[in-house]
C-alpha positions in Angstrom: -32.5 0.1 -4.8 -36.3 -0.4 -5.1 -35.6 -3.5 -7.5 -34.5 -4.9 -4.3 -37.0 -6.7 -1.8 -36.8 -8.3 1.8 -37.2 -11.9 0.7 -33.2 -10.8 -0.7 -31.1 -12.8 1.7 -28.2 -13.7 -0.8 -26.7 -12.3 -3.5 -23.8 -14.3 -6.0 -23.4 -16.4 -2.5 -22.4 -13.6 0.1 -24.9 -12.8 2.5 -27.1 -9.3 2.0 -28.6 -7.3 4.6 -31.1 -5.2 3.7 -31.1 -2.2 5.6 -34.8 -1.1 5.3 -36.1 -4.7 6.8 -37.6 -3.8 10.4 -36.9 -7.3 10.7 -33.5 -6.6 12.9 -33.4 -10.2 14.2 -32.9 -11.3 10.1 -30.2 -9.1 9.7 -28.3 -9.8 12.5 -28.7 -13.6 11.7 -27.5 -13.0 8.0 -24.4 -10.2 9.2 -23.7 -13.1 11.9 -23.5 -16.6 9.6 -21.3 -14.3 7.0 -19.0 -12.4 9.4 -18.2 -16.0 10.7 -18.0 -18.0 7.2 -15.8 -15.5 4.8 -16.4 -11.4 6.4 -17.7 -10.4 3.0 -21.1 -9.9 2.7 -23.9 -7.0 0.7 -25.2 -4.2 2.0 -28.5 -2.6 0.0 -31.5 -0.1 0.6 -28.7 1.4 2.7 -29.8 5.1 2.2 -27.8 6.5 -0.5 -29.2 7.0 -3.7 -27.7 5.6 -6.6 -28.4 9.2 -8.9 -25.7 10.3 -6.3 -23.2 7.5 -6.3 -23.3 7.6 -10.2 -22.5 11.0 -9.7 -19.6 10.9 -7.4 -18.2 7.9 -9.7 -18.4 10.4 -12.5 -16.3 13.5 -10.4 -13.8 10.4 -9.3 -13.5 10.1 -13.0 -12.6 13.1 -14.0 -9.9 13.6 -11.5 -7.7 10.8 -12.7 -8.6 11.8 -16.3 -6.1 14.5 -15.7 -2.8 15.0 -16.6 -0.2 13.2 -14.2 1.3 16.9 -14.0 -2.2 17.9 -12.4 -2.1 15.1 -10.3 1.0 14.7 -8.6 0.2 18.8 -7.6 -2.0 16.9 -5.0 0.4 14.2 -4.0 -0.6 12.7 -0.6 1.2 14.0 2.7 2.4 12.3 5.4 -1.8 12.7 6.7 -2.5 10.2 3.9 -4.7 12.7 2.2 -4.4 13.7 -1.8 -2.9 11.5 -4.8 -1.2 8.2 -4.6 0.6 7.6 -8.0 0.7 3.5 -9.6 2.9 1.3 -7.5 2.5 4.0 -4.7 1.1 1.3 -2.7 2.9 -2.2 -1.7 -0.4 -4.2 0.2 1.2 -7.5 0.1 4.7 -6.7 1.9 4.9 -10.0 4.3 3.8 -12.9 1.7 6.5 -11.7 -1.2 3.5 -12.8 -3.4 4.0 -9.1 -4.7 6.6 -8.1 -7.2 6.2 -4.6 -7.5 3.3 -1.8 -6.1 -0.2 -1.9 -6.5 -1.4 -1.3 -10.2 -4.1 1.2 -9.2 -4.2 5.0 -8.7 -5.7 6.7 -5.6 -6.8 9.6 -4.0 -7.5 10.0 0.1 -10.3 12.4 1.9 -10.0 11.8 5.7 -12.2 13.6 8.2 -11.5 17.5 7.9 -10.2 19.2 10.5 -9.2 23.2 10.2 -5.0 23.2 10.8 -5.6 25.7 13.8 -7.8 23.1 15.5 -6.4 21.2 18.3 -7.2 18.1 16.7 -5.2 18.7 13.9 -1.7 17.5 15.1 -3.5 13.5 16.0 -2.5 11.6 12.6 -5.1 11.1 9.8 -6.6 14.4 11.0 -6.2 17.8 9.1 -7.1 19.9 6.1 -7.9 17.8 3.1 -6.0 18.5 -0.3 -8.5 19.2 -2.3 -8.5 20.3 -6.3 -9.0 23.7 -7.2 -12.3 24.8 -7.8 -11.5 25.8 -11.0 -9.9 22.6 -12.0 -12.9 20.5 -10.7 -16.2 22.8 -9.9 -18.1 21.2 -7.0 -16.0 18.4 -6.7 -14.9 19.1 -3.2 -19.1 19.1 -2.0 -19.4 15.9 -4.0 -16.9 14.1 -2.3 -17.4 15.5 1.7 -21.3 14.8 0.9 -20.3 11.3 -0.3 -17.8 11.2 3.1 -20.9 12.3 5.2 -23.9 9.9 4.1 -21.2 6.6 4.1 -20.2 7.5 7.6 -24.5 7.3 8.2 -24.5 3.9 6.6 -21.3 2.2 8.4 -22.6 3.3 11.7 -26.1 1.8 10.7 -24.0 -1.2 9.9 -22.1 -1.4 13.0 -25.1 -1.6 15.2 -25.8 -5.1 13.4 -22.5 -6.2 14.1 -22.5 -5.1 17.6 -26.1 -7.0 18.2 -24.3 -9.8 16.4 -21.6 -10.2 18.9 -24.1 -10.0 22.1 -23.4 -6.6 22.8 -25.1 -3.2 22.8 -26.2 -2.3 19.8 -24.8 1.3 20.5 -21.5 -0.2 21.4 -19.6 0.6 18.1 -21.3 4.1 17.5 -20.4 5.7 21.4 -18.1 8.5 21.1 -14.6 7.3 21.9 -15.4 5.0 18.8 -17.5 6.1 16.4 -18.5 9.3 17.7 -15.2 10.7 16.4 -13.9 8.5 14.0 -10.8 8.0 11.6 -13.5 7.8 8.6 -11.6 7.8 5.2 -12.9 8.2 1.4 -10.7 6.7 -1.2 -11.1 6.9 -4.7 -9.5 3.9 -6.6 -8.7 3.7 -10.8 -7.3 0.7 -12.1 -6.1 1.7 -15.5 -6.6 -1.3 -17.5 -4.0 -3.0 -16.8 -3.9 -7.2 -16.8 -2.6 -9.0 -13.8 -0.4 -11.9 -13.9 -0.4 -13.4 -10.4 2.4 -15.9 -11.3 5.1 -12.8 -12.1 3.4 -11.0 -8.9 1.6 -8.4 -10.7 -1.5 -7.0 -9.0 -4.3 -4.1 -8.8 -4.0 -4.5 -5.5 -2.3 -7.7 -3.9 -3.8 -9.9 -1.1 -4.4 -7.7 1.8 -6.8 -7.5 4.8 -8.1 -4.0 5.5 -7.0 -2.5 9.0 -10.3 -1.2 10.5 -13.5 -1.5 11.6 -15.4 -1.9 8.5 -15.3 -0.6 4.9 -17.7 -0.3 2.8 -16.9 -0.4 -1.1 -19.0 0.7 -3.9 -17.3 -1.2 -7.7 -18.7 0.2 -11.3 -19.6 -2.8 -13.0 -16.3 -3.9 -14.1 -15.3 -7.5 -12.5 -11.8 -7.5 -10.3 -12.2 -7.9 -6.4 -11.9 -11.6 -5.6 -11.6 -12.8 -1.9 -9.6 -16.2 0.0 -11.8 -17.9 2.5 -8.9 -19.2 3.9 -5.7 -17.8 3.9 -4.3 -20.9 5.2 -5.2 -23.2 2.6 -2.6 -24.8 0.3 -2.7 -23.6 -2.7 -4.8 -20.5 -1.8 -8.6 -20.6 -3.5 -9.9 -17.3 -4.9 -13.6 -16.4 -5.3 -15.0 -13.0 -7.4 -17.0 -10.8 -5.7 -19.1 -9.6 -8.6 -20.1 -5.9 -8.5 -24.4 -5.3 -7.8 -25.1 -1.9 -8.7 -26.0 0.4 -5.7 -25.1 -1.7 -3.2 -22.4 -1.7 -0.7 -19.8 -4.5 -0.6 -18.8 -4.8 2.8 -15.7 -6.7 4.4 -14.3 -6.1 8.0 -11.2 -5.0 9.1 -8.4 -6.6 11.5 -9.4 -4.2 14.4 -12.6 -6.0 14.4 -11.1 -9.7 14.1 -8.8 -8.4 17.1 -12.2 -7.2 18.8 -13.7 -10.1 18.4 -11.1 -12.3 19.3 -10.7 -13.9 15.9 -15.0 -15.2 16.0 -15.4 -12.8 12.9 -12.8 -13.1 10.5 -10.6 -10.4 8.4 -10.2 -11.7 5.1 -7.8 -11.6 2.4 -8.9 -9.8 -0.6 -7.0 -8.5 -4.1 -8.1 -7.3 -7.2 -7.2 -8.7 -10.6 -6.9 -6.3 -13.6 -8.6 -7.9 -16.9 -7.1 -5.2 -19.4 -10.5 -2.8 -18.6 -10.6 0.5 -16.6 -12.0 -0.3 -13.4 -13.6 2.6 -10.7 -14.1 1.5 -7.2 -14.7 3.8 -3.9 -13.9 2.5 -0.8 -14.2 4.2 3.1 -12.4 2.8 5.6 -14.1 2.9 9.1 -11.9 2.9 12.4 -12.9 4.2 15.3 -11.3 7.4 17.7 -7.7 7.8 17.5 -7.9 7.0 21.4 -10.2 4.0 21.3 -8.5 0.9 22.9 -8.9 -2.3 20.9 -9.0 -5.1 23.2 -10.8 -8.5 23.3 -14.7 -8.3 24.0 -16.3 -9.5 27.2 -18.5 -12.1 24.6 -15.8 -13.0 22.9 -13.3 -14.5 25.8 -13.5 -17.1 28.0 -11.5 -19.5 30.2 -11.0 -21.5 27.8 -10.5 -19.1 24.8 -8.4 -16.0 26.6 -7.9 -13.2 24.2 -5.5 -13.9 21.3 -3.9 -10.2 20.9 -2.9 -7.6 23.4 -5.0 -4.3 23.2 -3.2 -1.6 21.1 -4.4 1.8 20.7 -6.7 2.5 16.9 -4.0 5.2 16.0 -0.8 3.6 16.8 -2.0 0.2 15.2 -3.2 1.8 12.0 -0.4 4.3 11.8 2.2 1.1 11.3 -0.1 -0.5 9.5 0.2 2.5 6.4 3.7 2.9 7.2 4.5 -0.6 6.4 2.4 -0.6 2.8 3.2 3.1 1.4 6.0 4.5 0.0 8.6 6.4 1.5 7.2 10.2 0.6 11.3 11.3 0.0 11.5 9.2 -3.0 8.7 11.5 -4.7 11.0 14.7 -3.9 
């Protein structure tokens, strides 16, 4: 990212931080004006090289380059880690907007946990399914490397979010939130097929994510378009082109609940053009334990909290359940 400089403060109209500037106060101005105008904005100079993510979007490669025989060996489990086949995934349930599944392939790495640790009966926690050596050398130190550095830059990230909402800027990253976190890695592959929004066909239908943040890396094949506001009549949808290296970065409903509905969760899809598309996203929520309730900056008399507080693992667990299908109909 040394093509990059600190005068950046915009990139293709989103908002990018820069996460070498000393400058903090710039940041947290720019993370501020975008979390509250569309919750999309650039993160670059954000630690990870890009030698490494070329790398790891090579190994994601040549996992869905195999055969579907290969593939459905590693079929997710009810953790949400391994394979999730085309049309696996239904993201746009409540509109009807969405005639069949997501048009996209998949592949989940959570935080791993041994089976014989305590920890491992909380949901999203557990062993990862993981390719066999053989199949894939080093594909499994690629991808927990990968997992490792992006937790690094989210929590770098939340600090600017937390100064942005008057708090502590160690608020997000204390143990019962970040400290132990439901961190997860997925792979995307869009095959190449072409969307037809009027028949309902998607690579992923309109959605806001469930978290915290995520952070999403894109080759450099256009797709990911975001809706300012989901209210409007008709609906107006804006590309996110891809920058190479940087992180896009959109925030989740947990942090729209947080804040009280100040920083918004937006609707985002992706549109097939007939090319093969490679995208890696990792979804940040906090501890399965963490209790998401309305911020002390964000509530007043006049503007009580919108949302009762609900617990990060029973709110996301209903929130997969609601999108995925049922794993019987695979058996």
């Amino acid at each position: 990212m040394e093509n990059y400089n600190n005068s950046f403060s915009k990139i293709n109209n989103l908002n990018c931080i820069d996460l070498s500037n000393p400058d903090i106060h710039h940041s947290v101005s720019l993370l501020k004006q975008a979390c509250l105008d569309c919750g999309f904005f650039y993160v670059i100079n954000h630690g990870m090289s890009e030698e490494f993510m070329d790398e790891v979007f090579a190994q994601s490669k040549q996992f869905f380059e195999l055969p579907i025989s290969e593939k459905m060996k590693l079929l997710r489990n009810e953790k949400h880690r391994g394979y999730t086949p085309i049309l696996d995934e239904l993201l746009d349930p409540e509109h009807q907007l969405q005639a069949v599944g997501d048009y996209k392939e998949g592949y989940y790495i959570g935080v791993e946990v041994p089976e014989d640790d305590p920890e491992a009966d909380k949901p999203f926690y557990g062993p990862n399914v993981w390719p066999a050596p053989d199949l894939l050398p080093g594909w499994r130190q690629t991808m927990e490397k990968y997992h490792e550095q992006a937790l690094e830059v989210a929590r770098s990230v939340a600090k600017i979010i937390a100064l942005a909402l008057d708090l502590d800027a160690d608020f997000f990253t204390k143990p019962e939130m970040l400290g132990k976190p439901i961190a997860t890695l997925r792979l995307l592959y869009y095959e190449g097929q072409v969307s037809d929004p009027s028949k309902g066909i998607y690579g992923a239908g309109a959605h806001s994510d469930y978290g915290l943040i995520t952070l999403l890396a894109t080759d450099d094949v256009v797709g990911l378009q975001i809706c300012k506001d989901k209210d409007a009549k008709p609906q107006v949808w804006e590309d996110v082109p891809p920058v190479k290296g940087a992180f896009i970065v959109n925030l989740g409903d947990m942090l729209e609940r947080w804040s009280n509905c100040v920083f918004k969760s937006t609707l985002h899809r992706v549109i097939g053009n007939g090319q093969r598309r490679y995208s890696i996203a990792y979804f940040v929520e906090p501890s399965h334990e963490c209790l998401v309730e309305c911020l002390p900056t964000c509530k007043s008399e006049t503007n009580p909290p919108k949302f009762p507080p609900v617990r990060c693992d029973t709110y996301l667990s209903q929130r997969y359940k609601d999108t995925h299908t049922d794993l019987s109909t695979y058996k």
